[in-house]
PLY file of the C-alpha trace (Angstrom):
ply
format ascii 1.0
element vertex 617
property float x
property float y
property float z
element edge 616
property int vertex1
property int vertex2
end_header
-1.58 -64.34 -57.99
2.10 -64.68 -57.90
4.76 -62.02 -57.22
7.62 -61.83 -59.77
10.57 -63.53 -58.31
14.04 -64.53 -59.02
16.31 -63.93 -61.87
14.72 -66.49 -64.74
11.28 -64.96 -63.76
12.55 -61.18 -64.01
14.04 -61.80 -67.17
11.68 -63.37 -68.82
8.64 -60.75 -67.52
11.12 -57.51 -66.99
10.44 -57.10 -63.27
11.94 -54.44 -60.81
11.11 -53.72 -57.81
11.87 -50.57 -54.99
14.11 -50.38 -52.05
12.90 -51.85 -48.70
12.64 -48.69 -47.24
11.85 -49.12 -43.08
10.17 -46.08 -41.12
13.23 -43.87 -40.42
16.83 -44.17 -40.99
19.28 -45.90 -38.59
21.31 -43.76 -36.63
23.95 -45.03 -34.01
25.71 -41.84 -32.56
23.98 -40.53 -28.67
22.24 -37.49 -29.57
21.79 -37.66 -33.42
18.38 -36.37 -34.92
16.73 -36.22 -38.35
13.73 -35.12 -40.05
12.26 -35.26 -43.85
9.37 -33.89 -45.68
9.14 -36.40 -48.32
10.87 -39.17 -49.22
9.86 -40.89 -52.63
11.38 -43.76 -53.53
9.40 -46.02 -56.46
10.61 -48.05 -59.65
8.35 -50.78 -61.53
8.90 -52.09 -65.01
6.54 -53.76 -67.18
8.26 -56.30 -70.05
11.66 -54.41 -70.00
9.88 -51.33 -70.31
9.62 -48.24 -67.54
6.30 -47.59 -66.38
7.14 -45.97 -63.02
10.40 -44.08 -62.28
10.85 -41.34 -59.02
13.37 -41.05 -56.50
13.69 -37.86 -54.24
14.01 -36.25 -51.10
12.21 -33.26 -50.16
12.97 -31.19 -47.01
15.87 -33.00 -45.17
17.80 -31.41 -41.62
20.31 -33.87 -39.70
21.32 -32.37 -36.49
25.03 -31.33 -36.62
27.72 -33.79 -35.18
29.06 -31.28 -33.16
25.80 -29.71 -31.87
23.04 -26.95 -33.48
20.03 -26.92 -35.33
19.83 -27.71 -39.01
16.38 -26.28 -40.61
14.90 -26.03 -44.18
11.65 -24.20 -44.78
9.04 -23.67 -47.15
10.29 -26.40 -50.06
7.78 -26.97 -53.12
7.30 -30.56 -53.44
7.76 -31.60 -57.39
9.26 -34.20 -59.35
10.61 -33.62 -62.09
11.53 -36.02 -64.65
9.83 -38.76 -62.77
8.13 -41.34 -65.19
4.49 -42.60 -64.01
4.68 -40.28 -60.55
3.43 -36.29 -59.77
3.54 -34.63 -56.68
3.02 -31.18 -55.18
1.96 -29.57 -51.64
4.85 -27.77 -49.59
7.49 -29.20 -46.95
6.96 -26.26 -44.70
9.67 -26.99 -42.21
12.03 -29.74 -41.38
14.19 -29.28 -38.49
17.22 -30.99 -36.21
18.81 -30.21 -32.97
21.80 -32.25 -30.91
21.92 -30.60 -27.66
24.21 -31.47 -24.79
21.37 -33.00 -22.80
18.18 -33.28 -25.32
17.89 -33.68 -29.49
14.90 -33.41 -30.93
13.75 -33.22 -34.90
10.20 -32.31 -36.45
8.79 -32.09 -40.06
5.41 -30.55 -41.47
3.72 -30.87 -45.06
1.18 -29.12 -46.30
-1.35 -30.15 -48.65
0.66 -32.80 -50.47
-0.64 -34.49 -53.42
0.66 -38.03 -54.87
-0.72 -39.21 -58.33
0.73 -42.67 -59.38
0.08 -43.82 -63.38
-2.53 -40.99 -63.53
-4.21 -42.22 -60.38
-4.73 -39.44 -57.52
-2.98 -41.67 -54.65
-3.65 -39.91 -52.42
-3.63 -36.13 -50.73
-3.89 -34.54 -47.33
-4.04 -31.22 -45.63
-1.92 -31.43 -42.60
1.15 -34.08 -41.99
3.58 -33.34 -39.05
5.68 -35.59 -37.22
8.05 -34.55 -34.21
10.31 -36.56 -31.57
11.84 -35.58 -28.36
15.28 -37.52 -27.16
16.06 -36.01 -23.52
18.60 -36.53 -21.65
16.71 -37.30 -18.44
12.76 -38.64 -18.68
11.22 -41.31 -21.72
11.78 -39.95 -24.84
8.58 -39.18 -27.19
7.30 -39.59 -30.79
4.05 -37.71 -31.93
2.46 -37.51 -35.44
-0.67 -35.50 -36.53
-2.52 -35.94 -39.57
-5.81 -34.34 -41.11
-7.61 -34.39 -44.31
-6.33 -37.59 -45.74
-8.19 -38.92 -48.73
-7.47 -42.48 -50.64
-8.18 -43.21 -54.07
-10.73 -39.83 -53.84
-12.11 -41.31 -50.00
-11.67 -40.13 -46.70
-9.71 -41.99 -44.17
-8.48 -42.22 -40.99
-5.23 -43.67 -40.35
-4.60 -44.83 -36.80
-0.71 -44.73 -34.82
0.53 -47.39 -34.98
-2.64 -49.49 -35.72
-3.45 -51.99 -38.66
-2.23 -50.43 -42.12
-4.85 -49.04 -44.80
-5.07 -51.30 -47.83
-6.67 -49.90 -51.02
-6.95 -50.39 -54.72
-7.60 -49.03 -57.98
-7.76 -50.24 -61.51
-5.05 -48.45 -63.60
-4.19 -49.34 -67.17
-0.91 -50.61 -67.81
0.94 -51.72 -71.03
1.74 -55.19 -71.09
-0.02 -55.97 -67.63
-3.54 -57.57 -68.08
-5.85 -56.72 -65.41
-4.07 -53.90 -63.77
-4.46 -52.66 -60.41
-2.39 -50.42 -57.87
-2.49 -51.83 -54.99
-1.17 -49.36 -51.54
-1.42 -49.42 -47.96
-0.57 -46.97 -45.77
0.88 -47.07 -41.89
1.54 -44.36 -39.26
4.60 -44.80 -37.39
4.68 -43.53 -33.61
7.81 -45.74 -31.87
9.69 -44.85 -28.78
12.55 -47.34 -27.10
14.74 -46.54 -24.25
16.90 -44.23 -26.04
15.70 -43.49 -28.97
12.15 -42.24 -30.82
10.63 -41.92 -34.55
7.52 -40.83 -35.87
6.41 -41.48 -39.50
2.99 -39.75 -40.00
2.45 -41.84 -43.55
4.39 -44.17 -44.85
2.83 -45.77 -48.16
3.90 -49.20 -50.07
2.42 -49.69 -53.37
2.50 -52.63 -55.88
0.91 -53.43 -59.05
-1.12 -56.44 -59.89
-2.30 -58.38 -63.13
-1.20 -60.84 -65.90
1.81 -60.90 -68.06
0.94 -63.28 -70.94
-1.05 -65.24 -68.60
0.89 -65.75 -65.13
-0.92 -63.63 -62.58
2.22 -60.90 -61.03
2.67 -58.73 -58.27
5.02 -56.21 -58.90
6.48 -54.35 -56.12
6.50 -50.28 -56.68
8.19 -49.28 -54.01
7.61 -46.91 -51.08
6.58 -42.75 -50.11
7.16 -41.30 -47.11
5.50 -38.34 -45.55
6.69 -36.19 -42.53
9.13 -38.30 -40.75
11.25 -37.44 -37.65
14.31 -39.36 -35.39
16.33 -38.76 -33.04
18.52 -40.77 -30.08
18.84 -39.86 -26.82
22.54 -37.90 -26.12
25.19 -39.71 -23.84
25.43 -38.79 -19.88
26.56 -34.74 -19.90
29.53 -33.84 -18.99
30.26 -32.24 -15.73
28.42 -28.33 -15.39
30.10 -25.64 -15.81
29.10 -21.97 -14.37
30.55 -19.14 -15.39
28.59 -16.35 -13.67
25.46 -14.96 -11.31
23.33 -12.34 -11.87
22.71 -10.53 -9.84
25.62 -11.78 -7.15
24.23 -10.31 -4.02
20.81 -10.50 -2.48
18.63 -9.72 0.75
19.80 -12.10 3.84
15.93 -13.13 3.98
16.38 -15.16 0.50
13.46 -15.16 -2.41
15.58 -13.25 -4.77
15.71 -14.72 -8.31
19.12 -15.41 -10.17
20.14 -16.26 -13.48
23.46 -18.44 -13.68
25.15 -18.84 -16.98
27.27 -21.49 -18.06
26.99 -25.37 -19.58
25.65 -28.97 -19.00
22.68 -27.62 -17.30
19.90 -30.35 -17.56
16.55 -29.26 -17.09
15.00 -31.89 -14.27
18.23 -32.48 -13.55
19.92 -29.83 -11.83
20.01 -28.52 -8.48
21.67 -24.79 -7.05
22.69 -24.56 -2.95
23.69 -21.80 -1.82
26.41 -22.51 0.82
25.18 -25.65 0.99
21.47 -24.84 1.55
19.07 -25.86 -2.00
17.72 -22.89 -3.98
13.98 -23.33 -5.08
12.18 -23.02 -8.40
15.39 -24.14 -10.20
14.78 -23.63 -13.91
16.99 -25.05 -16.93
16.73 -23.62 -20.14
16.45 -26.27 -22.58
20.07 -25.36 -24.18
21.15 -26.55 -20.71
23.67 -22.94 -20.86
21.26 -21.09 -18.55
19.02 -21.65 -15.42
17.28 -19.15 -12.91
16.46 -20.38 -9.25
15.65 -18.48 -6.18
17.96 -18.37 -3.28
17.19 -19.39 0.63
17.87 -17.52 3.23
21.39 -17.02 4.46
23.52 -15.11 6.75
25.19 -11.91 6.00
28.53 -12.36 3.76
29.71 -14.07 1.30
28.30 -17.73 -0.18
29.40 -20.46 -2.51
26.82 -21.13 -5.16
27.33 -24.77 -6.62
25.35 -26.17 -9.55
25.03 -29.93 -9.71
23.83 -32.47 -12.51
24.59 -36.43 -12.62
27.26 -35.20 -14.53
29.21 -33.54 -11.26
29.12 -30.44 -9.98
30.50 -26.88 -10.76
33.39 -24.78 -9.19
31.61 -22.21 -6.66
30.52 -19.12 -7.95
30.67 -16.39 -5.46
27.28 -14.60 -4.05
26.71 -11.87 -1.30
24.08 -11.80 1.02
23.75 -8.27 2.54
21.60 -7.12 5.55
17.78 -6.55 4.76
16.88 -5.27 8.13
14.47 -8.80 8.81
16.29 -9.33 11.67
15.96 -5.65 13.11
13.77 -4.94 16.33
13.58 -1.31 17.57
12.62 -0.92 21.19
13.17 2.75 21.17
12.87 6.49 19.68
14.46 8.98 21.67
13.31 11.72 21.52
10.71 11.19 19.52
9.71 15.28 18.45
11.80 18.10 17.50
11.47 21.43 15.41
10.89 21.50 11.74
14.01 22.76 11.13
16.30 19.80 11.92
18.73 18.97 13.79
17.57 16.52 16.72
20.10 14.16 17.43
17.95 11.04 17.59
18.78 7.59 19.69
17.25 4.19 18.05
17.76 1.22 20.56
17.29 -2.78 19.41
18.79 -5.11 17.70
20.00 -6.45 14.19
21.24 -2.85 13.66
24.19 -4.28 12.06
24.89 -3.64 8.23
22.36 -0.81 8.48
23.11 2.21 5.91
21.42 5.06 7.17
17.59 6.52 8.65
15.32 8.42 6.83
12.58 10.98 8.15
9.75 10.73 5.62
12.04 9.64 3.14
14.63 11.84 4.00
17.86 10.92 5.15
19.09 12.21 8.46
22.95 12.79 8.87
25.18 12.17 11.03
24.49 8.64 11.21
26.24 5.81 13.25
25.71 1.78 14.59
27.39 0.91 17.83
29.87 -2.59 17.15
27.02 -4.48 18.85
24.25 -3.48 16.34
22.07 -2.39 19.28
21.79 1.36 19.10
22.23 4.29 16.32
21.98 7.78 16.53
21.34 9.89 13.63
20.51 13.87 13.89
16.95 14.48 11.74
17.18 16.83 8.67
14.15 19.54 8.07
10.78 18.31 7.65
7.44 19.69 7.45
5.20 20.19 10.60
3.59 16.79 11.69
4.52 12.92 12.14
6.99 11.35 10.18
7.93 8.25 9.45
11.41 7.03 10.48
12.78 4.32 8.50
16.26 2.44 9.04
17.93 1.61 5.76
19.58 -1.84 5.18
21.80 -2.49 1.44
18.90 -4.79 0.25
16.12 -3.88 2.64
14.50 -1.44 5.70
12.86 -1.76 8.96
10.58 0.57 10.35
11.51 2.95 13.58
8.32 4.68 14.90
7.07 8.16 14.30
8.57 11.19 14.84
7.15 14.36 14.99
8.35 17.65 13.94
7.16 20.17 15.60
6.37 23.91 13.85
8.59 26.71 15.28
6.87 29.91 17.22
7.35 33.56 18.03
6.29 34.39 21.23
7.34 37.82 21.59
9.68 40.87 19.83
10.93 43.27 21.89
11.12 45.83 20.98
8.21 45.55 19.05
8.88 48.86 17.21
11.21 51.17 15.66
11.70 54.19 13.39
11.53 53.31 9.36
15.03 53.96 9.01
16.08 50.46 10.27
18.70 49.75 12.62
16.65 48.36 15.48
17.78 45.91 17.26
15.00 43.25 18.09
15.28 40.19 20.30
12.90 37.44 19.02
11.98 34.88 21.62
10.21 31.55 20.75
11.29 28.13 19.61
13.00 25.93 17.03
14.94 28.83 15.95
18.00 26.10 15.29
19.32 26.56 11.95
17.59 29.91 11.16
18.64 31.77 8.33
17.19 35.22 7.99
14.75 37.60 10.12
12.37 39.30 7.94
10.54 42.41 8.54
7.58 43.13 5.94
9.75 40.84 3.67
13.23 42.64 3.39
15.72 40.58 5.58
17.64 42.59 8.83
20.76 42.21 9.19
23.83 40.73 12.21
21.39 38.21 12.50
22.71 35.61 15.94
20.79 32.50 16.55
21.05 31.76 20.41
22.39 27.81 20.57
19.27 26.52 22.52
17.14 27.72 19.25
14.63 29.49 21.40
16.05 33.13 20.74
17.68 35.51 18.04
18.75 39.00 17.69
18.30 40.87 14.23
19.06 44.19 13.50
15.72 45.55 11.60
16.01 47.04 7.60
14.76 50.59 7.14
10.82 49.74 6.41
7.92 51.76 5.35
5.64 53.79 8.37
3.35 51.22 9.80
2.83 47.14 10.95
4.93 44.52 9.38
5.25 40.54 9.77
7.82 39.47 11.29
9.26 36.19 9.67
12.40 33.84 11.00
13.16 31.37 7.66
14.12 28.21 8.53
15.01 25.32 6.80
11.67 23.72 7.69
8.35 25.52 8.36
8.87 29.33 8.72
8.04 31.04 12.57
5.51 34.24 11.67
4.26 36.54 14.01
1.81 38.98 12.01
1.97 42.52 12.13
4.97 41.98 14.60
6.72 45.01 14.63
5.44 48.49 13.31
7.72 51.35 11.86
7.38 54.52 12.60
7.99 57.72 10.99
9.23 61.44 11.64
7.30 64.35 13.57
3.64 65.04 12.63
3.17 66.63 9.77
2.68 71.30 9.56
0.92 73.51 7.84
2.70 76.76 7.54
0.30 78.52 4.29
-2.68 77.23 2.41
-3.24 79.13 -0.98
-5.55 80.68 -1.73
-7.67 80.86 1.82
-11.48 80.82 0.57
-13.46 78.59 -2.19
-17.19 78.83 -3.27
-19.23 76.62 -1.71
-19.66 74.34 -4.58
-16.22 72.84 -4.25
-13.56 72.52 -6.98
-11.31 74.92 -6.12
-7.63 73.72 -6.29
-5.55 74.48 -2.86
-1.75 74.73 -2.11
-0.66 73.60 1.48
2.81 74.25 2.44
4.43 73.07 5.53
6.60 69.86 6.58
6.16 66.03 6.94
4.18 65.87 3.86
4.41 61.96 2.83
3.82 60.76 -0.91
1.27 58.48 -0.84
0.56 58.57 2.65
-1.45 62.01 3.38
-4.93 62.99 3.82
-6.58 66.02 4.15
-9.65 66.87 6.01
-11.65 69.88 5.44
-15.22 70.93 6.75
-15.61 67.67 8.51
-14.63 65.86 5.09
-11.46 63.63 4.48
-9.60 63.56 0.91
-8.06 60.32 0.61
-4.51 59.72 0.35
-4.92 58.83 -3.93
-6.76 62.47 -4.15
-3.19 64.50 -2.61
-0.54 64.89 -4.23
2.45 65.77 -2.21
5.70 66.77 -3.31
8.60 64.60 -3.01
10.74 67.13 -0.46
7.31 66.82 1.61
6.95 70.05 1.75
4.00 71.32 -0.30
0.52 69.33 -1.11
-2.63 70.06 -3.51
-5.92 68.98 -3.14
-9.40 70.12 -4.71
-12.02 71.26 -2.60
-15.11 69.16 -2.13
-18.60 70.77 -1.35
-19.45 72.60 1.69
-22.05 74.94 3.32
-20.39 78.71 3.41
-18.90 79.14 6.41
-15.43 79.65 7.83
-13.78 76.26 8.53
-10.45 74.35 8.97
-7.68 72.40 7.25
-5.68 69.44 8.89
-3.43 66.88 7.25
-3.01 63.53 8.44
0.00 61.28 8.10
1.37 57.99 10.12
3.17 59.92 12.30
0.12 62.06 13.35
-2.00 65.07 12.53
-1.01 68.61 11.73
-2.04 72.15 13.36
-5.59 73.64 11.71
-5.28 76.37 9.38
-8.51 78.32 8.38
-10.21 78.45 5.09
-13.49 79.91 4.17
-16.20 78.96 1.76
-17.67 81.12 0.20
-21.48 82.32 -1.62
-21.89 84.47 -4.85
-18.96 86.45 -5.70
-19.25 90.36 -4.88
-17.61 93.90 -5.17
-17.47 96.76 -3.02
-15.19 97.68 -0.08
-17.99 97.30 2.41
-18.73 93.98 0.96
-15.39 92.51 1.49
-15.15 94.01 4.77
-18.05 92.34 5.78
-16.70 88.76 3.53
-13.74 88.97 6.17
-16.08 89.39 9.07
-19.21 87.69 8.73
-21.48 85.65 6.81
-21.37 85.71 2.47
-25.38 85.73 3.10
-24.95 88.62 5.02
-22.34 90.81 2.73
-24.80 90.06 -0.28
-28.03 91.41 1.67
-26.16 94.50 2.84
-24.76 95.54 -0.68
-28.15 94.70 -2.58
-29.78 97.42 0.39
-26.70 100.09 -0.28
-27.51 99.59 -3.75
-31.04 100.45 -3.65
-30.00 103.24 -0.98
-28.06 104.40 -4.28
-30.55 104.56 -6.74
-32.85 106.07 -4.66
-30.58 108.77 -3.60
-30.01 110.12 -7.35
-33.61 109.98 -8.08
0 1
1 2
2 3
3 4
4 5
5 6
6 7
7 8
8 9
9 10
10 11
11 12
12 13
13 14
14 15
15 16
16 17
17 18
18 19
19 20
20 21
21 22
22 23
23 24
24 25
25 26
26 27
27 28
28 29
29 30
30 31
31 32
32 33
33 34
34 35
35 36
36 37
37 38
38 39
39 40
40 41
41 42
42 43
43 44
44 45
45 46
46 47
47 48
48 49
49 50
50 51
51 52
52 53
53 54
54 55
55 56
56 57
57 58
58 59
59 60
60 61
61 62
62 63
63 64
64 65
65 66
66 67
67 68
68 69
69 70
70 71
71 72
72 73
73 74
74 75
75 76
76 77
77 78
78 79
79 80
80 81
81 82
82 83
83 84
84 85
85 86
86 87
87 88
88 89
89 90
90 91
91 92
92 93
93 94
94 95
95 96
96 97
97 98
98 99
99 100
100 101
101 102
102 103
103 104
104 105
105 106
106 107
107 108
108 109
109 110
110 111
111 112
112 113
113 114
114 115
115 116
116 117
117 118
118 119
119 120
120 121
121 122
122 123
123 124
124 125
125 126
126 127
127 128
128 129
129 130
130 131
131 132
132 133
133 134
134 135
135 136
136 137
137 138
138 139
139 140
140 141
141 142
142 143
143 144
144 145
145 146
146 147
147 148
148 149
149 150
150 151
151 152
152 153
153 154
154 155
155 156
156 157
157 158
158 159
159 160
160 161
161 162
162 163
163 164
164 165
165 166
166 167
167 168
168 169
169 170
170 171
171 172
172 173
173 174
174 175
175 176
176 177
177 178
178 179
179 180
180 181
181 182
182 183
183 184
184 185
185 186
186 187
187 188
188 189
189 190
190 191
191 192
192 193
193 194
194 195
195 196
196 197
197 198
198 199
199 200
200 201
201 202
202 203
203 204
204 205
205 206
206 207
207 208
208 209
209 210
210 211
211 212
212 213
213 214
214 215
215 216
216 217
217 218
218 219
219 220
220 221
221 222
222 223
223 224
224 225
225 226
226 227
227 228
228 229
229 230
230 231
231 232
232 233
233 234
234 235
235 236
236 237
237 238
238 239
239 240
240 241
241 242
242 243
243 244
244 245
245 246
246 247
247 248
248 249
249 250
250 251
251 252
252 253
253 254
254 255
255 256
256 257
257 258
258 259
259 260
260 261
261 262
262 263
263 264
264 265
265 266
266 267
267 268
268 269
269 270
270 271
271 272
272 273
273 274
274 275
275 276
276 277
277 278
278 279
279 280
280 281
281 282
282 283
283 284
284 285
285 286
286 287
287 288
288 289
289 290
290 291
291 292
292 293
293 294
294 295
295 296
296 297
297 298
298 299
299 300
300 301
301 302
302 303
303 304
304 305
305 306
306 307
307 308
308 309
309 310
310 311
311 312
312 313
313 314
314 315
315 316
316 317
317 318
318 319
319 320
320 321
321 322
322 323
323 324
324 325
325 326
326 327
327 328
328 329
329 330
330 331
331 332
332 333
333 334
334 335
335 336
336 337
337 338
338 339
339 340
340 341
341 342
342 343
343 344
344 345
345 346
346 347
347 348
348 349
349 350
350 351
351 352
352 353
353 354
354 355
355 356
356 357
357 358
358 359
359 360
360 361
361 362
362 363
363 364
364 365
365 366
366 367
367 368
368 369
369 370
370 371
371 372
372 373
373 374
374 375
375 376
376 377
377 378
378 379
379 380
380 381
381 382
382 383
383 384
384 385
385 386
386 387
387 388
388 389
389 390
390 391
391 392
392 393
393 394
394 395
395 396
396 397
397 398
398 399
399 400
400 401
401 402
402 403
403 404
404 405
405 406
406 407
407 408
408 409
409 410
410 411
411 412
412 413
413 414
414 415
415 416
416 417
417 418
418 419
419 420
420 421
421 422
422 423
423 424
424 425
425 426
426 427
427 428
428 429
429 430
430 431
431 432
432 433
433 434
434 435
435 436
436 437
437 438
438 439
439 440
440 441
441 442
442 443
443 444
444 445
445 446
446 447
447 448
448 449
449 450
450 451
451 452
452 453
453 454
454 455
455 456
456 457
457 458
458 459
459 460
460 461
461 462
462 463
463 464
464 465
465 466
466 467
467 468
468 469
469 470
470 471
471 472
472 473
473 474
474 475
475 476
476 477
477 478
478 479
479 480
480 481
481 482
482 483
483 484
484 485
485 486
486 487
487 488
488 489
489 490
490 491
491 492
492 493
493 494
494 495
495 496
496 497
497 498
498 499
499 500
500 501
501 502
502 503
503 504
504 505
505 506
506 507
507 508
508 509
509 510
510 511
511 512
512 513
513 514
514 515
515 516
516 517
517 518
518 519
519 520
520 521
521 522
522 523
523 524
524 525
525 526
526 527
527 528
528 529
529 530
530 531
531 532
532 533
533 534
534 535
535 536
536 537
537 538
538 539
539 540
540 541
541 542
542 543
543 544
544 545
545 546
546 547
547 548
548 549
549 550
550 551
551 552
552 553
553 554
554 555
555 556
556 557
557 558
558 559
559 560
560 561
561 562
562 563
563 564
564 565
565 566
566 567
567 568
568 569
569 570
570 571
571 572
572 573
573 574
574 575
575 576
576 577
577 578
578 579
579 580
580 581
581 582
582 583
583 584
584 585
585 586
586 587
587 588
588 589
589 590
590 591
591 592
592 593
593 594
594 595
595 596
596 597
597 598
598 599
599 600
600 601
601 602
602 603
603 604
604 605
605 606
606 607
607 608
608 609
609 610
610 611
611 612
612 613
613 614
614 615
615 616
């Protein structure tokens, strides 16, 4: 067979032939990348006349010259207007990036279909290509491909292995014995500074006679998911333009993010007055990086950031006392009261930069470091009853102290220990932790000219008026409260009198409704007892003056008995009331009511009676 050639020979058969079309597109500049979807570039004639006609490309990104990302997404792949070629499938994404210190490019088609002269080329599911140009490290080309199909068959194309040649009988005017001839390639190439991936890259020809003379006419060339890119020049020197955070524990292992430019990641190293951070991180837009910092003395350090490209100007970091290098050899005294105010010795070393204690998480006051950073004092604030731990605080860190333990105050006498319920007492409470007290109570209601002796083991309180009878006694502290139950008792007036009772005799059954007069009568605080029986204080009702009570009689036997009331302040003379039987009349029968038995009176007027009757009969 012989390929159409030369001028004479084109003339004479009307031959034309596509662009030589390598795998990817030269680019010269450090740091330029590219990627297309689909390029389609084919042209035949047959005898003068057209038979195949299509040039496009689908999906294109070129990296900007001045750095960025170019991207185009989603692209239907058609043709319009082409003569002998159809295509369809989607360009889903071409991309390009130029970075100070890495480019890179990528493309991906999806279920592309190529028909040549009516023939179904070919089609395939997935087509991606991708390349990586760092600045530091080889650079890379990858390509993945998946359901291609030939001529209708399955096949595997290899990177960067022989080509895939195939054929097909297609009918073409003028050309006798026509076939389209393709083969296919897939282009994975990396050099020293530079990389591009082709996933297919088809040539196709036609084949047959033109009035005799066997021809090969060249169609030209399709390319699917392509990708460049070249390798940037040497970065310029780093640049940093801040640390966050800028100050960190003495003991190291913080992480820090610096910000600037001409970061390279692999590339880059932090020191922190001249010691290396660790776990140094670049982001790959080289304008970011975190690392951890070492260990470093208290004060101020110059961090530097360093690439092959120089080094920065020193930012400026703090490293502030953690308390790692504390040791505490002493905790003196190591108790106090509840309510505070212990001054407190801690003796060591590596005090220095400390910012306070705490007792159980509460900060004492009065707090102070000697120059040498061997001692502090600090007086504890209230706590509850129990150990506690003591904690020294540092600006990025603490170090434990010990224990300390607060100890609950106590009352261990009052004296006196009682009082009339007018108030005005006043009591002298002996105990301890007293320091810092803030009331006295007495059944609740606070007394009053309250003085806290300074040792805290005594107070004086003048007592509230109070009701008749045993109260707590409570000093409030800051911390735990000092109780001594039914500490003091009030007492009242004189004993209560009876001067009257109304009326003076009740039948036996009970009910009858009495009047007491007399004095120290309380509301709510009076009994009565009566033929060996008490009424409780809820069944009397006393006036408010306390002068006059009522009551309702309960059942007794009838006989002549006694009345006494009963308040706090002590029991009243007896006054005499009588229960009574059946009700009588008759002067002999309430002579003999006021002088003996009711039995009695009844039997004797029931005898006069029948005395009576029998007289007048």
């Amino acid at each position: 067979m012989k390929r159409v050639a030369g001028l004479s020979l084109a003339a004479l058969l009307g031959t034309a032939g596509g662009l030589a079309v390598t795998a990817t597109p030269a680019h010269a500049a450090p740091g330029d990348a590219q990627a297309r979807g689909v390029v389609v570039d084919l042209s035949a004639e047959v005898l003068g006349v057209p038979v195949v006609q299509a040039n496009a490309v689908i999906g294109s990104a070129t990296a900007p010259p001045g750095g960025g990302t170019d991207t185009e997404t989603l692209i239907d792949i058609t043709l319009p207007g082409a003569i002998g070629v159809t295509a369809d499938g989607t360009v889903l994404e071409v991309s390009a990036t130029r970075g100070p210190i890495s480019s890179f490019a990528s493309s991906s088609v999806a279920d592309v279909s190529l028909n040549i002269l009516g023939l179904n080329v070919l089609t395939a599911t997935a087509v991606e290509a991708a390349v990586s140009c760092p600045y530091l490290g080889p650079q890379t080309a990858d390509t993945t491909l998946t359901g291609l199909t030939v001529f209708g068959s399955a096949e595997v194309l290899v990177p960067n292995g022989p080509s895939l040649d195939a054929s097909a009988a297609v009918t073409v005017p003028g050309l006798v014995g026509a076939s389209l001839d393709v083969s296919l390639s897939r282009v994975e190439t990396v050099a020293a500074d530079s990389a591009a991936a082709a996933t297919i890259v088809l040539t196709a020809e036609l084949s047959g006679e033109i009035l005799g003379v066997p021809v090969v006419i060249p169609v030209g060339t399709v390319i699917i998911a392509e990708a460049t890119c070249e390798r940037p020049a040497a970065p310029a020197p780093p640049t940093a333009s801040s640390i966050d955070p800028d100050s960190g524990p003495q003991s190291g292992g913080q992480t820090v993010t610096i910000t600037g430019s001409g970061f390279v990641p692999n590339g880059t190293s932090v020191t922190f007055d001249g010691v290396p951070a660790t776990d140094v991180v670049v982001d790959p837009s080289g304008t970011s990086l975190t690392a951890v910092t070492p260990p470093g003395a208290v004060g101020p350090a110059d961090v530097v950031v360093t690439t092959d490209g120089g080094s920065t100007d020193p930012l400026a970091y703090t490293y502030l006392a953690d308390g790692s290098d504390a040791v505490v050899t002493g905790l003196d005294p190591d108790f106090g009261p509840t309510s505070g105010g212990t001054a407190v010795t801690i003796t060591g070393s590596g005090f220095t930069g400390a910012t306070g204690v705490t007792f159980d998480g509460v900060a004492g006051s009065g707090f102070a470091v000697n120059p040498a950073g061997t001692e502090i004092t600090v007086v504890t604030p209230p706590g509850a009853a129990g150990p506690a731990d003591v904690v020294i605080t540092f600006p990025a860190g603490t170090a434990d102290a010990g224990i300390f333990t607060y100890v609950p105050p106590t009352i261990d006498s009052v004296v006196p220990d009682s009082g009339p319920n007018t108030g005005g007492t006043t009591v002298t409470i002996t105990g301890s932790g007293f320091t810092g007290a803030t009331d006295v109570t007495f059944g609740g209601v606070p007394g009053t000219d309250l003085v806290v002796d300074p040792s805290g083991t005594s107070l004086t309180v003048v007592t509230p008026p109070g009701p008749v009878g045993t109260v707590d006694v409570v000093v409030v502290l800051p911390g735990d409260d000092a109780v001594a139950p039914d500490g003091f008792t009030y007492s009242g007036g004189p004993a209560p009198v009876i001067d009257s009772v109304d009326p003076g005799q009740g039948p036996a059954n009970g009910g009858t409704t009495v009047v007491v007069g007399g004095s120290g009568f309380i509301p709510g605080q009076t009994t009565v007892t009566i033929c060996g029986k008490t009424i409780p204080a809820n069944n009397v009702t006393v006036n408010s003056s306390g002068t006059s009570l009522t009551f309702v009689t309960p059942p007794c036997d009838v006989k002549n008995t006694t009345i006494t009331v009963t308040t706090p302040n002590g029991t009243s003379n007896e006054i005499a009331f009588r229960f009574v039987g059946l009700p009588v009349t008759g002067t002999a029968t309430t002579n003999l009511i006021t002088s003996g038995g009711a039995l009695v009176a009844l039997g004797i007027s029931l005898l006069l009676l029948t005395r009576r009757r029998a007289n007048r009969a």
